[in-house]
N, C-alpha and C positions, 0 to 999 in steps of 0.2 A: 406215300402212304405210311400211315403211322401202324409199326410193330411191337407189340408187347414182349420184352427183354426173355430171352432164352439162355440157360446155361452155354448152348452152343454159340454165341452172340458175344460170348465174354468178353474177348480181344478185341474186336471192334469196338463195343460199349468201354472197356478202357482208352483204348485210342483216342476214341470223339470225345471221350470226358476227360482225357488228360489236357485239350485245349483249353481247358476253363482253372485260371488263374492260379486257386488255391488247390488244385487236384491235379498239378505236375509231379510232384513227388511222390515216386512208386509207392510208398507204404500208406500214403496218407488213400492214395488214388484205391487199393486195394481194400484199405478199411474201408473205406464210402461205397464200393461193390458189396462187402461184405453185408452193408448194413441195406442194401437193395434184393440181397439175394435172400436175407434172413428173417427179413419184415415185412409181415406183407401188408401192412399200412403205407409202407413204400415201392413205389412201381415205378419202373424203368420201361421209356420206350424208346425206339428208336425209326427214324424216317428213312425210308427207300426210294429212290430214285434212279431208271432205269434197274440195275441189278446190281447197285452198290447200296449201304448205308450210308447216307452223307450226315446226318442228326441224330441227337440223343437230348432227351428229354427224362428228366427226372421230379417225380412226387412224390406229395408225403399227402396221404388222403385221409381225412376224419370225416367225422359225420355230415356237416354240414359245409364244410370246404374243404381246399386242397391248397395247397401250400409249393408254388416251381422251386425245385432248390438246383436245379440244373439245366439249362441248358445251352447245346452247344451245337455249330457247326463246321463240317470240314473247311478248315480253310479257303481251298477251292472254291467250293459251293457258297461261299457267304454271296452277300448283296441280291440272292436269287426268290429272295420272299422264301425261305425254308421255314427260318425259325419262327415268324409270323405263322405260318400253315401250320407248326406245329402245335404251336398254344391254340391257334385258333380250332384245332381235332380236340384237342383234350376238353379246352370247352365242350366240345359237343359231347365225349364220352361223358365227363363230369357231371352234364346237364346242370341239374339250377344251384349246387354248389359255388359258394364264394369260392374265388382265385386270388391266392394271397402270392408275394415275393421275399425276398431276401433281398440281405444288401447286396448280395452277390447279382440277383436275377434282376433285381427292381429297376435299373437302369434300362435293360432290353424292351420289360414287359410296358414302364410305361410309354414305348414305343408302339405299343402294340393297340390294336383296334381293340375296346372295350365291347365284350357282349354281354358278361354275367360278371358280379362282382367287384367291387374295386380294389385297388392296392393300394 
């Protein structure tokens, strides 16, 4: 189940987004929270399973699309259809908003089942 990022959330949401490439190093990992907790054009969520977070998903939302500029899975949990379930809820939150990528994201999403959008 996808959760909408909460200050109490911090640690974890840096944990699962330190797995992603360019957001290992702490300072850089702390500005990119910074600019999730301060904008709210950008939204952080994160996926539950059982009573852990195992995913974190990140956007940048404008009016008629949304833009993944993150996401990631625990370790562990990869290969289990997470990150697919994840884009594929946001779609649904989004509704009929374009879903755009990054160079960062583009590789995963265009693994992913296409419902609205393309990249």
């Amino acid at each position: 189940m996808l959760f909408r990022y909460k200050k109490s959330f911090e640690k974890i949401a840096m944990g699962l987004m330190s797995f992603m490439p360019k957001e290992r190093e702490l300072k850089k990992l702390q500005q990119t929270m910074h600019i999730y907790e301060e904008n709210p054009n950008w939204q952080l969520y994160l996926w539950k399973k059982d009573e852990d977070f195992v995913g974190l998903l990140g956007v940048e939302v404008a009016e008629d699309r949304f833009t993944i500029h993150h996401i990631s899975v625990n370790p562990s949990h990869r290969g289990e259809g997470i990150g697919h379930a994840m884009v594929d809820k946001i779609q649904q939150i989004m509704q009929d908003k374009e879903m755009l990528s990054t160079k960062e994201t583009e590789a995963f999403l265009t693994k992913c089942p296409q419902k609205k959008g393309e990249l």
